[in-house]
Backbone bond lengths (Angstrom), bond angles and torsions (degrees), N, CA, C in turn:
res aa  C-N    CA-C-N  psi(-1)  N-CA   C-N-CA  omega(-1)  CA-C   N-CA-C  phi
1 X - - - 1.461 - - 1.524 110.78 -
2 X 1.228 123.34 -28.87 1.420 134.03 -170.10 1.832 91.00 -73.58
3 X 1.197 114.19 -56.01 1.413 103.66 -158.17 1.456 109.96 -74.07
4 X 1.829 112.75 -44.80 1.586 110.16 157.04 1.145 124.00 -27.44
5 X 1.561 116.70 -52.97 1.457 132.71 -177.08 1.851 119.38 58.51
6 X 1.337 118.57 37.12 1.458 128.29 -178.43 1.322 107.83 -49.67
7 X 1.325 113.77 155.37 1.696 110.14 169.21 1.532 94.33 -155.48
8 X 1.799 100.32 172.48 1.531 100.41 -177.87 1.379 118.32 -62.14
9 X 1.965 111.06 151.18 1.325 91.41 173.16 1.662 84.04 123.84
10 X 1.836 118.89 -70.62 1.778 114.06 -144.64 1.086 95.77 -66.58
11 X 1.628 89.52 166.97 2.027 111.36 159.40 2.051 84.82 -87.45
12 X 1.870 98.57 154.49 1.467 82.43 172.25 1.714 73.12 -159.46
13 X 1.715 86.58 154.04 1.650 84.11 -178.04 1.506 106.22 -138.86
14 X 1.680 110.18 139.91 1.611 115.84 171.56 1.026 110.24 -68.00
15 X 1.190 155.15 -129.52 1.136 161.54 -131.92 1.619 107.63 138.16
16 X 1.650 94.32 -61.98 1.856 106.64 -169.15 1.145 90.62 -140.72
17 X 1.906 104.57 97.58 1.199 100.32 -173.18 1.692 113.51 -82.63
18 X 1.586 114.80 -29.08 1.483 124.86 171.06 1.564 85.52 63.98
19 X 1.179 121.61 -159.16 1.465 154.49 -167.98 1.547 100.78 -32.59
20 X 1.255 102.52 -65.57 1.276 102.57 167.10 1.787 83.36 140.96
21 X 1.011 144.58 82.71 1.943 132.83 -153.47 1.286 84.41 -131.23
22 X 1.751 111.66 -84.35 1.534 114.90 168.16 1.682 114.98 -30.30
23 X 1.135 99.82 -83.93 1.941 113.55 -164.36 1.383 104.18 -37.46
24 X 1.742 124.65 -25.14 1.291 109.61 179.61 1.393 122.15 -90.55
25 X 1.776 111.14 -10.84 1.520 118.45 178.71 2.066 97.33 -83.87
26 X 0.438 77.79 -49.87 1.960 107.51 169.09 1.907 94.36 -28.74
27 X 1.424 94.61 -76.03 1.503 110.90 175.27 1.418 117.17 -37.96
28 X 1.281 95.85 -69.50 1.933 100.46 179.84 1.206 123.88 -88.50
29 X 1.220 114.54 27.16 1.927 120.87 159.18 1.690 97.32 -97.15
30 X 1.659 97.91 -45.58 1.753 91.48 -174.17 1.325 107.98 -73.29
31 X 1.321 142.84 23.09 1.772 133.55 -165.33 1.950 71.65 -113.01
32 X 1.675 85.10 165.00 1.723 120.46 -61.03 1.249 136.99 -49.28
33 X 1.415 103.38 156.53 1.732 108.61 -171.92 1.192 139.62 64.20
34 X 1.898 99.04 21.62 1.725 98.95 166.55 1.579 110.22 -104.15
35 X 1.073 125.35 -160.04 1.173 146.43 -159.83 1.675 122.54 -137.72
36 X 1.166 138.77 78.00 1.368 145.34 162.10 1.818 122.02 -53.97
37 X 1.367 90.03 118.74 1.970 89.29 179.28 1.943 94.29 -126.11
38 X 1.551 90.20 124.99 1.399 98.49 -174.75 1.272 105.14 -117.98
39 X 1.730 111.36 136.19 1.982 105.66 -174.61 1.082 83.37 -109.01
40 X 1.516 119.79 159.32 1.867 112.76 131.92 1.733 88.74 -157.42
41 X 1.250 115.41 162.29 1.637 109.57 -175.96 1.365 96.10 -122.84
42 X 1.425 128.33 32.44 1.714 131.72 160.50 1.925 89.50 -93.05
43 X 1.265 113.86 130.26 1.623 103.37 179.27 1.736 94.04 -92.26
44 X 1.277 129.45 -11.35 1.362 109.43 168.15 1.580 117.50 -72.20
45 X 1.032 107.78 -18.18 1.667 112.93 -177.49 1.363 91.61 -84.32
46 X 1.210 141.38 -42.57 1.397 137.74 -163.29 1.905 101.60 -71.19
47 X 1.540 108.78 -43.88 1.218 99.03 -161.84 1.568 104.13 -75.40
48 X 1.583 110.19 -28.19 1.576 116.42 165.28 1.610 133.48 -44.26
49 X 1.458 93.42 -37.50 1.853 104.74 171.38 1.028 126.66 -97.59
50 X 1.572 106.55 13.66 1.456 103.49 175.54 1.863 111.38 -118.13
51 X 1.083 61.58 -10.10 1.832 78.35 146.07 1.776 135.56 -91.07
52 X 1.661 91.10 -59.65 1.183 82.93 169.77 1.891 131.65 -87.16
53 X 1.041 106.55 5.99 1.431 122.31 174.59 1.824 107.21 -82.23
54 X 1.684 113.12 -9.33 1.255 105.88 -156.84 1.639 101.12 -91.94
55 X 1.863 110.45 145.79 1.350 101.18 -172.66 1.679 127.20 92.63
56 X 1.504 89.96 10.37 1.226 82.04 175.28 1.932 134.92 -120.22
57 X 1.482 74.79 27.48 1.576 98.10 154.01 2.000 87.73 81.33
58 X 0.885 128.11 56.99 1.588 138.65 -157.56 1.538 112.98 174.23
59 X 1.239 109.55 135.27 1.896 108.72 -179.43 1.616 99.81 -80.88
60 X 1.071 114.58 127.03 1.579 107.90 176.73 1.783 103.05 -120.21
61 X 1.303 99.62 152.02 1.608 113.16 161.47 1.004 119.21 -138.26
62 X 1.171 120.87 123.63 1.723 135.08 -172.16 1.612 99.73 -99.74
63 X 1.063 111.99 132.79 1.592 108.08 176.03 1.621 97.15 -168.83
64 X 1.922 85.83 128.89 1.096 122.95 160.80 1.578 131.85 -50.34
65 X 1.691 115.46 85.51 1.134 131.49 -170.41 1.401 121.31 -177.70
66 X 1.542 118.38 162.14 1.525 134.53 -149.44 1.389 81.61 -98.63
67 X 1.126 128.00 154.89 1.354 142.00 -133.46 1.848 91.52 -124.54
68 X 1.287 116.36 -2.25 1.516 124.05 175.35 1.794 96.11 -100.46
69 X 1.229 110.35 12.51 1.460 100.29 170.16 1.570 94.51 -119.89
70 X 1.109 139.19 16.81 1.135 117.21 -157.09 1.608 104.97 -96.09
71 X 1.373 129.48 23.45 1.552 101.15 145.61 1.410 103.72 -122.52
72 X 1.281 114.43 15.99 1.462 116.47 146.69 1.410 113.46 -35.78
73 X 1.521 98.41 -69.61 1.644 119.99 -160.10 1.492 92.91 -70.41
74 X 1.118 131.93 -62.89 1.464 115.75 -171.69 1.270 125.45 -35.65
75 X 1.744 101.26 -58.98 1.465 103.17 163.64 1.864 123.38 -45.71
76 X 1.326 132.73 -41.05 0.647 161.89 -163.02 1.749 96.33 -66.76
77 X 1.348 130.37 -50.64 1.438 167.55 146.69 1.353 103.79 -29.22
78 X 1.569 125.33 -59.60 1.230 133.41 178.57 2.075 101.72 111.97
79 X 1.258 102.66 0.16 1.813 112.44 166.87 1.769 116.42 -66.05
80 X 0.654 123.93 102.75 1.454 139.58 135.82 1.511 110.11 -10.21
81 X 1.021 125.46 -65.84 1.493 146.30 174.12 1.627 112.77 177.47
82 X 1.289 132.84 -177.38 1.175 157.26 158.41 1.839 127.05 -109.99
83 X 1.342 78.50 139.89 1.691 86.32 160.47 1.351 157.72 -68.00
84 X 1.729 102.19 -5.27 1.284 116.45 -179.14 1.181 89.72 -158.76
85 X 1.394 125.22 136.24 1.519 135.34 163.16 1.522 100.74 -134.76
86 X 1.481 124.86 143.24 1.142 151.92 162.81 1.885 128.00 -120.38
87 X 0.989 103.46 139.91 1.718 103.85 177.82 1.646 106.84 -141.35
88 X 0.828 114.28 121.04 1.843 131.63 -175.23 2.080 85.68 -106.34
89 X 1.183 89.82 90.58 1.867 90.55 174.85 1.624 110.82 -68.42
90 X 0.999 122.04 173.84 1.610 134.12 166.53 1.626 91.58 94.37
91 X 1.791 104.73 -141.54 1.360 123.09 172.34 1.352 118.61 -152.37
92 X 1.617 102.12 156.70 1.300 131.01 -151.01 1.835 84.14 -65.84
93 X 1.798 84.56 147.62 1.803 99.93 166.01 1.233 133.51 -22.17
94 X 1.782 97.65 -49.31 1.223 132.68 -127.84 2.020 92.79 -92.52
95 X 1.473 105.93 -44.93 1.107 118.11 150.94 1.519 116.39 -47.36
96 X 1.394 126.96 -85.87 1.208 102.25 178.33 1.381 156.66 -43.25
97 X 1.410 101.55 -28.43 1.691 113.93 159.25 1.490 131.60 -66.56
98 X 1.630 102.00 -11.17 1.177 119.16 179.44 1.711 117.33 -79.17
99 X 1.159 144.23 71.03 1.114 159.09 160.48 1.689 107.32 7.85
100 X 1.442 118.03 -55.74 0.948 139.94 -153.77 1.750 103.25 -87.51
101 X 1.025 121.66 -19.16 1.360 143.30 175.73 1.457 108.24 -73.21
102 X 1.325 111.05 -46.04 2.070 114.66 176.11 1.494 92.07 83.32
103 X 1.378 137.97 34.82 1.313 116.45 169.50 1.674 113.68 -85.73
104 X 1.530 108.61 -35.48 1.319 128.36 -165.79 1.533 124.16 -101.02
105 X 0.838 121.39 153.60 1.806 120.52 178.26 1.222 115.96 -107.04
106 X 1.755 113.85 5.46 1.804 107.45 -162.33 1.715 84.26 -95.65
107 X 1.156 133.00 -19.05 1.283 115.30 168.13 1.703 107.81 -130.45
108 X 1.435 104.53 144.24 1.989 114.99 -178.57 1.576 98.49 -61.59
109 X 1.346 124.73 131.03 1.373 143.73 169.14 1.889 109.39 -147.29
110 X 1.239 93.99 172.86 1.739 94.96 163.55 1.579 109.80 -72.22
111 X 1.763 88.64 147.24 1.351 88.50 165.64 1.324 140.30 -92.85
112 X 1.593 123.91 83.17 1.617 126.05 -151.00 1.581 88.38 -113.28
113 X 1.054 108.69 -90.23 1.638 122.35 -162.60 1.592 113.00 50.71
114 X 1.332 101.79 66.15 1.552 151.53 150.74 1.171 120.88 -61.63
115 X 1.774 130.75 43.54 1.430 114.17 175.74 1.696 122.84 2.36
116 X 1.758 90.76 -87.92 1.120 111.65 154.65 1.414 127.96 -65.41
117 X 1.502 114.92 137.02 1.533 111.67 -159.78 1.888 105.36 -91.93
118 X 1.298 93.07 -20.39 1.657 110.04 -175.68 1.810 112.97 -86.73
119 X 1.255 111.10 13.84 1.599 122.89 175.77 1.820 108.96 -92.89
120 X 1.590 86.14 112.47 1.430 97.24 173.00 1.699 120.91 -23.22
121 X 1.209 121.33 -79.49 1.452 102.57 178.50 1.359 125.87 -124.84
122 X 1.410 114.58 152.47 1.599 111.70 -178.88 1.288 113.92 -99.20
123 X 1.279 95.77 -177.49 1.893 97.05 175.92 1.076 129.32 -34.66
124 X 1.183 104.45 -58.15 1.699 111.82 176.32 1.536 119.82 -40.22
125 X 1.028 87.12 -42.14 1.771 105.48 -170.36 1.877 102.46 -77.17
126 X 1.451 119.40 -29.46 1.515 121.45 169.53 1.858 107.08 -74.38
127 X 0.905 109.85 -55.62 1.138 123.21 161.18 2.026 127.25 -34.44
128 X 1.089 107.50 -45.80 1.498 131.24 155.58 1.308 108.23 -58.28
129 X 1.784 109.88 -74.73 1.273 97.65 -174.15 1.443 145.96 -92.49
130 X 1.550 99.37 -1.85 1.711 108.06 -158.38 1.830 87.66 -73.03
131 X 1.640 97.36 160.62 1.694 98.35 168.13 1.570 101.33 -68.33
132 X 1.767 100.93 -154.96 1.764 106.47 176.51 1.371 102.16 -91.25
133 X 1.284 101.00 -9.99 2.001 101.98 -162.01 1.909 91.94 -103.90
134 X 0.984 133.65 -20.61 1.620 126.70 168.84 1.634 90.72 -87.23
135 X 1.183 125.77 -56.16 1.658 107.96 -165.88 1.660 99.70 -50.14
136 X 1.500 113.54 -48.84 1.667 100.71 -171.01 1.687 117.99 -70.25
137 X 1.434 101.01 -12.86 1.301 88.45 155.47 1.388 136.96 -67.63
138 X 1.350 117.86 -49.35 1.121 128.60 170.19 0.948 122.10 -41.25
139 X 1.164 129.19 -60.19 2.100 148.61 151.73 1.443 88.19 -9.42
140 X 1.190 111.78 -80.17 1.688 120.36 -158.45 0.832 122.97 -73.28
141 X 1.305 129.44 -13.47 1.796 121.40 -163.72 1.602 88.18 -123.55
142 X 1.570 132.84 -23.68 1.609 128.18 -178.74 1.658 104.30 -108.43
143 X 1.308 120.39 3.95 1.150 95.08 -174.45 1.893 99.33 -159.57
144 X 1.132 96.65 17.06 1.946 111.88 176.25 1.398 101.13 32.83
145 X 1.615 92.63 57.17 2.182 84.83 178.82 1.724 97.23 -101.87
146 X 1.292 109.85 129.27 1.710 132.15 -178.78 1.269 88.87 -81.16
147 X 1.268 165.83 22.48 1.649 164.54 132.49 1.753 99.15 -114.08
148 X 1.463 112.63 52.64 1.688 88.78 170.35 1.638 97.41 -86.52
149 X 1.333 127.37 -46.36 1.360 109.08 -176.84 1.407 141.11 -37.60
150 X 1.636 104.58 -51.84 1.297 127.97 163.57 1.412 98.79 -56.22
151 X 0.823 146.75 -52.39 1.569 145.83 -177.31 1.387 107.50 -48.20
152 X 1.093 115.02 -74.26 1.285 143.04 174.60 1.878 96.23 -32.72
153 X 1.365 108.06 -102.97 1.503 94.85 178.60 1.396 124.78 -64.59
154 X 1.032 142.17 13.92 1.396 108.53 133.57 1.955 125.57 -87.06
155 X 1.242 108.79 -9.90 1.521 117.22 159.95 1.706 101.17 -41.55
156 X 1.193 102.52 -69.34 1.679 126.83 -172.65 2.025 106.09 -43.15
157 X 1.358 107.18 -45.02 1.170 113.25 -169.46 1.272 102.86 -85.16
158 X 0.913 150.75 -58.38 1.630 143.31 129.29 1.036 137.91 24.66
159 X 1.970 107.93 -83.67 1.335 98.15 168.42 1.677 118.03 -60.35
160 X 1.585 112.50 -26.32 1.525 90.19 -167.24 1.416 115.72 -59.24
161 X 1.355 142.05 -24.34 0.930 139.69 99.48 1.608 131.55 63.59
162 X 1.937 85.01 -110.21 1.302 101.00 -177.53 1.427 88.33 -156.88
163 X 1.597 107.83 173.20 1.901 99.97 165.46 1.727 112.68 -85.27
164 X 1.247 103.99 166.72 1.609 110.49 -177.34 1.465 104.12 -115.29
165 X 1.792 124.29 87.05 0.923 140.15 -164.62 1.510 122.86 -93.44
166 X 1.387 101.39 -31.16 1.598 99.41 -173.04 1.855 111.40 -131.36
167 X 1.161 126.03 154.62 1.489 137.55 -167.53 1.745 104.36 -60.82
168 X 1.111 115.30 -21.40 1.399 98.26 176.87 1.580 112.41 -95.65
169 X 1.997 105.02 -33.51 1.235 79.83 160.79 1.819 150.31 -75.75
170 X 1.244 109.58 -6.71 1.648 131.70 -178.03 1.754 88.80 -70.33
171 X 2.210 115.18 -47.48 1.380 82.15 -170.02 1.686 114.04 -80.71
172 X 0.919 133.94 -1.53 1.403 117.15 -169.71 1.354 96.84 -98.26
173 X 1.565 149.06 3.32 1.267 154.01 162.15 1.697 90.51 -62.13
174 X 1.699 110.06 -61.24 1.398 110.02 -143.47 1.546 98.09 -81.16
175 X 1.736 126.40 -17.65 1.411 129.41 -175.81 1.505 100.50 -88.66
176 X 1.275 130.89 22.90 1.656 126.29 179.50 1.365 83.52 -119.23
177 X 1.703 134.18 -17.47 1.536 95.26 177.23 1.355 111.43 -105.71
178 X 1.518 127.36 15.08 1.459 126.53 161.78 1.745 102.75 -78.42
179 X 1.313 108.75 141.55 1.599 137.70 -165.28 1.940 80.22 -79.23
180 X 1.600 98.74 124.45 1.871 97.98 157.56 1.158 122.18 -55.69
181 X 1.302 116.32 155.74 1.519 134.08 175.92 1.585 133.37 153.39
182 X 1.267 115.96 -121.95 1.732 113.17 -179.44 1.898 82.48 -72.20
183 X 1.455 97.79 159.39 1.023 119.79 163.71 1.646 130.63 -78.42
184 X 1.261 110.33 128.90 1.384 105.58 -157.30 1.331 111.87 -68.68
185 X 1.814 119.64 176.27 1.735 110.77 179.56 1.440 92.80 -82.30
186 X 0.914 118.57 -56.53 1.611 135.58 174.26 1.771 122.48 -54.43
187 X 0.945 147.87 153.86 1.493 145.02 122.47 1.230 135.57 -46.70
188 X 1.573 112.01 97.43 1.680 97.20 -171.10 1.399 142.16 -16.86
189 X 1.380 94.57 -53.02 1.326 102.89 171.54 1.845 133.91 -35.13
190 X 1.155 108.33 -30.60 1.524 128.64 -101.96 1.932 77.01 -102.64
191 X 1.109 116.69 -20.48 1.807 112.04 -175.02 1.652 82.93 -99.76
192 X 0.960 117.00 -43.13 1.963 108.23 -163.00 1.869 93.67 -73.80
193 X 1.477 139.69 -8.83 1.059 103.86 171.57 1.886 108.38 -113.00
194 X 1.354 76.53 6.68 2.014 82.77 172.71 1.801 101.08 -86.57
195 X 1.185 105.17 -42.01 1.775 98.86 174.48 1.530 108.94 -50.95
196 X 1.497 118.16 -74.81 1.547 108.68 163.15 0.625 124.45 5.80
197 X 1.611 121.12 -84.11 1.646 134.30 -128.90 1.938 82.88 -99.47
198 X 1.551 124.49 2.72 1.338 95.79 -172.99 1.592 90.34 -91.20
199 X 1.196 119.14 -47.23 1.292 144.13 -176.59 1.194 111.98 -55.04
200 X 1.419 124.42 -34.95 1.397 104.93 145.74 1.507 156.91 -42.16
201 X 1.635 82.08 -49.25 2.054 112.19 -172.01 1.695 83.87 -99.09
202 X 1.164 126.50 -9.96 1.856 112.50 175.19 1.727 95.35 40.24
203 X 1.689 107.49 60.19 1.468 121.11 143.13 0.982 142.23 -8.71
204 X 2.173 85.87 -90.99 1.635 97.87 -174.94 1.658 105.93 -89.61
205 X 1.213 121.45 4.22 1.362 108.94 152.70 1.278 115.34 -65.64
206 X 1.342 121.74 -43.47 1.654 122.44 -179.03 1.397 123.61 -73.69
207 X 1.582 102.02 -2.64 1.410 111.41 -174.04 1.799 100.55 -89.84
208 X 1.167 95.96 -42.71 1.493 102.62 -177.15 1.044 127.73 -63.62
209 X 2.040 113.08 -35.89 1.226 120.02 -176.79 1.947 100.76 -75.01
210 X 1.230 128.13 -10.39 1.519 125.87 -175.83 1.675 99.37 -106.26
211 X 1.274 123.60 -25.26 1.536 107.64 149.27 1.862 148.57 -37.95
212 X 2.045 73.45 -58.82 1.489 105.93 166.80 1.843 107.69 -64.19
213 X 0.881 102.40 -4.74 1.792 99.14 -171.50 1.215 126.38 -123.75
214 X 1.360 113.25 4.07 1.399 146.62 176.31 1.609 101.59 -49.23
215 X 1.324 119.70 -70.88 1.256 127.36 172.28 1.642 115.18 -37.33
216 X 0.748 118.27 -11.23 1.981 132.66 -159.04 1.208 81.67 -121.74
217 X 1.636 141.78 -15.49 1.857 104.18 -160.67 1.913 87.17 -144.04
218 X 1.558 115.18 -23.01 1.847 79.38 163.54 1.163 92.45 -110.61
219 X 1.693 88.69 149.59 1.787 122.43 171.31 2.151 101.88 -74.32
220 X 0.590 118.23 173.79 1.445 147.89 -176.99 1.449 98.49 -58.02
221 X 1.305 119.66 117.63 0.967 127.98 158.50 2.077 100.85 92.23
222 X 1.073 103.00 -20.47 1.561 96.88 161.42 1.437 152.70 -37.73
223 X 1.106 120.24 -151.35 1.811 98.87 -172.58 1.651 96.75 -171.41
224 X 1.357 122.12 111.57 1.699 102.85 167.92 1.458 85.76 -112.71
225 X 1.544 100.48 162.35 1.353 128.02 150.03 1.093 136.62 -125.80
226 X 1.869 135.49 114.44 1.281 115.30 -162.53 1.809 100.22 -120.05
227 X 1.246 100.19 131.62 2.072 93.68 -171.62 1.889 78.33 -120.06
228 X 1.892 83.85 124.95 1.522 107.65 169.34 1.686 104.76 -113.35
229 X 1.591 99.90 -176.90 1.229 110.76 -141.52 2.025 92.29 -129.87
230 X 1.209 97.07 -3.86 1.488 83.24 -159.50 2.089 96.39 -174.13
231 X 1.280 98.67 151.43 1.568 105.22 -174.95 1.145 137.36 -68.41
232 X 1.643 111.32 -17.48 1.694 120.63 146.46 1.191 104.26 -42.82
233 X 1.545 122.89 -74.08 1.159 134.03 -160.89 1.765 133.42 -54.93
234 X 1.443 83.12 -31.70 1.850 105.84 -167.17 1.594 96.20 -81.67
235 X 1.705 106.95 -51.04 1.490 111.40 -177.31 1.799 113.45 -45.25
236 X 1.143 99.15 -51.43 1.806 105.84 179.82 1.136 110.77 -52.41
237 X 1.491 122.22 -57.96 1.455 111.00 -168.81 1.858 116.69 -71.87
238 X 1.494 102.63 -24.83 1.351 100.47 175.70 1.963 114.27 -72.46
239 X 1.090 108.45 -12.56 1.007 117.93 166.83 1.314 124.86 -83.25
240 X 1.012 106.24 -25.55 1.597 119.79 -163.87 2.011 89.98 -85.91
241 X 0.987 96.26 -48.89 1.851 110.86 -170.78 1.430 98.62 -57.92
242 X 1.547 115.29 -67.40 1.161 111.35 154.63 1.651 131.00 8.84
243 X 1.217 107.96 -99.11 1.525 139.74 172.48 1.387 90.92 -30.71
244 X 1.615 111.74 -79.98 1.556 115.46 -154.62 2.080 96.96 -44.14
245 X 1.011 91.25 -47.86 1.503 111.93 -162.26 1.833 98.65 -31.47
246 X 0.980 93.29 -69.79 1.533 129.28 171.55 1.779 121.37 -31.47
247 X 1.408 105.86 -27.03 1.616 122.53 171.33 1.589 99.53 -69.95
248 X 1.387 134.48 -30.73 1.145 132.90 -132.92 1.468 137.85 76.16
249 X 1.387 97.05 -25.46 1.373 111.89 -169.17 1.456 133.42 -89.32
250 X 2.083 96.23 10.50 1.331 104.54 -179.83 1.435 98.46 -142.56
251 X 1.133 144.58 -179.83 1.230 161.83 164.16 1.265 158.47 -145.42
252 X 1.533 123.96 60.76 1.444 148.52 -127.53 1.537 107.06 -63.95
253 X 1.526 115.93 116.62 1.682 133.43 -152.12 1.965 83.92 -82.23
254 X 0.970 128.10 -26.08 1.549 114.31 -169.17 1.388 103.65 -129.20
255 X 1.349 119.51 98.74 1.470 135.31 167.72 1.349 112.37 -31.87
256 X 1.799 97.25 -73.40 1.866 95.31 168.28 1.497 89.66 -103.62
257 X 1.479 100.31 -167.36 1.392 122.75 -156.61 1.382 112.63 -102.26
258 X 1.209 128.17 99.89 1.886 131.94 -170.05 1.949 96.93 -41.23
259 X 0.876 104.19 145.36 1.284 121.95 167.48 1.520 127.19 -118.88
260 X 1.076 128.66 -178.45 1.292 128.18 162.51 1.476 131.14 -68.25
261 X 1.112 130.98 125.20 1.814 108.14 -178.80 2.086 99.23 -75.29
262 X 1.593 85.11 174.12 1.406 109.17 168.96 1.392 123.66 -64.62
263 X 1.713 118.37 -35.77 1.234 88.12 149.66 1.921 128.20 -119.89
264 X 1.285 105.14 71.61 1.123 137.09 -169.78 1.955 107.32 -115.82
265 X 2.039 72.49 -53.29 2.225 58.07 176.66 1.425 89.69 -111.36
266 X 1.183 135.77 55.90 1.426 120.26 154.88 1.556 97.69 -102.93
267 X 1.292 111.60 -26.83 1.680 113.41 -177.01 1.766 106.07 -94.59
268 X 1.534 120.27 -9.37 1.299 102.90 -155.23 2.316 72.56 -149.77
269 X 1.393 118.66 92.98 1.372 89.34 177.84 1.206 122.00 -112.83
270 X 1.567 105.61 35.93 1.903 114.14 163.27 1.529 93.44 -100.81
271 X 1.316 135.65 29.91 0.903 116.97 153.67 2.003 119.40 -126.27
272 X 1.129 77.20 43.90 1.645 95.64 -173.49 1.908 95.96 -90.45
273 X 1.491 126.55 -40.37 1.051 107.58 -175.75 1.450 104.43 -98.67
274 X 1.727 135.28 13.13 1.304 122.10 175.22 1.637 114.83 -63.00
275 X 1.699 97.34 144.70 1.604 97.46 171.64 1.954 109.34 -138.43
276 X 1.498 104.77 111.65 1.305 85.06 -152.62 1.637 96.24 -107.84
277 X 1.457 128.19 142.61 1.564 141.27 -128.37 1.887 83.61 -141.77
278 X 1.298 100.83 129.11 1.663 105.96 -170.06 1.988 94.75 -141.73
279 X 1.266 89.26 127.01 2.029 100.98 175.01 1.667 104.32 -143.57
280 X 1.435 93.46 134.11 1.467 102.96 170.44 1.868 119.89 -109.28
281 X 1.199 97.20 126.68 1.426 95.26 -173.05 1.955 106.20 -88.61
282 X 1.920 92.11 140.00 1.745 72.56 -154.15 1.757 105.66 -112.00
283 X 1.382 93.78 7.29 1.514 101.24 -160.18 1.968 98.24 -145.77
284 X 1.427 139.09 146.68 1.125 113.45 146.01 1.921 124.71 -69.25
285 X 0.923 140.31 -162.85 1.499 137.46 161.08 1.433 113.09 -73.50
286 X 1.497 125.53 111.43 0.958 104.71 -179.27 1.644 107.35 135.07
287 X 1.465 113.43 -55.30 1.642 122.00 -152.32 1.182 82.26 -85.15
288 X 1.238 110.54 158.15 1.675 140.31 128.48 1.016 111.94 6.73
289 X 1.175 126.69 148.08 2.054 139.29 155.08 1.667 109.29 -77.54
C-alpha cells in the first residue's frame, strides 16, 4: 500500500480481486469519492466481493473477467484509465484448499484447475490430449521441470492404460519418475502441476496482454503493482517495467523486487516465493516534464 500510495478521491483497479484482501485496503485509502474496479473470472470470488466490498463509502464494480481484458472493461466503464492498478498473479488460497478445484495434491480431487470454471478444457482433458512431445513441452517451458520428458512419456504410457483423472493420481505417476533418495525441498509433482494449471488459464499470455496495456490503463502520474509468484512471471514484468522505464515516461518505484520478511512467511509461507514489482507512470507520451 505504501508503494501504490492511494489516497481519497482515485479510480484504482484490482485486477485479481480473489477474496477481496487487496480491493478492500485499495477501497479505504480511496474513500471518499473514489472509485474501485474489481476483476476476477472465479464468479464465486466475484459474488464474494461484492458483498464484502459493499459500504465502503466508494463506488465499486466487481466484474466478472480475465484481467487481459481489463482496459477493455474500463473502457467499457466509461474510465479513461486509473490511478492505481494492482495484480496478485496465480490463485487465491481459497482455490487451493479447495479439493474440488484440482489445483493441489495434498488432498485427491478432480483434475480441472479451471480458474475460470466456464473454460473449455481442464487438465485432465490436456493431459488426455496433448502428444508426449507438446506435454513435454509444457513441463518445460510452464513449469521449468528438468524431467519433462520422462514425465511426459510415462503420462503417455499411462493413460493408454487408463485415464489420469484425479490430482493424486497424476502426482504419484509424476513421483515414480524422480530417482529415490534425500528428500526433496519441493514435491515432485509440484512444477508439472504449476505448468498445467498455467496452460490451462493461458496466464502468461494474460500477463503479457495486461503488460502490453499498461500504457492504455494508468493515467499520469499513477502507480501499478504486480507481486508474482514464480520466474516466468517475475522475468516478464521486470522486463516489461524495464522497457516502459526506458521511454522516459515512466519510472519504476522498486529497483529490486519487495519480498516477504522472515517473519512474514513464518506466519504466512505461500508467501515465501512472492516478488512484488512497483512503476509509476509520470508523464502521458507526449506532455510536458
Amino acid at each position: 500500500m505504501a508503494g501504490l500510495a492511494p489516497g481519497p478521491g482515485m479510480v484504482a483497479l484490482d485486477c485479481t480481486a480473489g477474496r477481496g484482501g487487496h480491493a478492500e485496503l485499495l477501497a479505504k485509502a480511496i474513500a471518499p469519492g473514489g472509485r474501485l474496479i474489481a476483476l476476477d473470472v472465479d464468479p464465486a470470488n466475484v459474488e464474494y466481493c461484492r458483498q464484502r466490498l459493499a459500504g465502503l463509502g466508494v463506488r465499486v464494480d466487481v466484474v466478472r473477467s480475465n484481467f487481459a481484458r481489463a482496459k477493455t472493461v474500463l473502457g467499457e466503464l466509461g474510465l479513461a484509465g486509473v490511478d492505481v492498478a494492482m495484480a496478485d498473479l496465480g490463485f487465491a488460497s481459497t482455490q487451493m484448499n479447495d479439493p474440488a478445484r484440482g489445483f493441489s495434491f495434498n488432498e485427491d480431487g478432480p483434475l480441472d484447475m479451471r480458474l475460470d470454471p466456464s473454460l473449455p478444457h481442464s487438465a485432465a482433458d490436456l493431459v488426455a490430449s496433448l502428444s508426449e512431445r507438446e506435454l513435454a513441452s509444457v513441463l518445460y517451458e510452464f513449469g521449468e521441470e528438468r524431467l519433462s520428458r520422462r514425465i511426459a512419456r510415462k503420462i503417455v504410457e499411462i493413460r493408454a492404460q487408463m485415464p489420469i483423472e484425479t490430482t493424486l493420481g497424476l502426482a504419484r505417476i509424476v513421483q515414480t519418475c524422480y530417482p529415490s533418495g534425500p528428500r526433496q525441498r519441493i514435491h515432485p509433482a509440484t512444477r508439472t502441476f504449476m505448468a498445467l494449471r498455467i496452460a490451462v488459464n493461458q496466464e502468461l499470455a494474460a500477463l503479457e496482454r495486461l503488460l502490453g496495456d499498461l500504457p492504455g490503463i494508468l493515467l499520469a502520474s499513477g502507480r501499478a503493482g504486480i507481486i508474482s509468484f514464480h520466474s516466468l512471471e517475475d522475468r516478464r514484468v521486470k522486463q516489461a517495467f524495464t522497457a516502459l522505464e526506458r521511454t522516459g515516461d515512466w519510472k519504476r518505484v522498486t529497483g529490486k523486487p519487495q519480498t516477504a520478511t522472515e517473519q512474514e512467511r513464518d506466519s504466512n509461507p505461500r508467501s515465501r516465493s512472492a516478488k512484488l514489482r512497483i512503476i509509476e507512470r509520470l508523464r502521458r507520451s507526449g506532455q510536458p516534464d
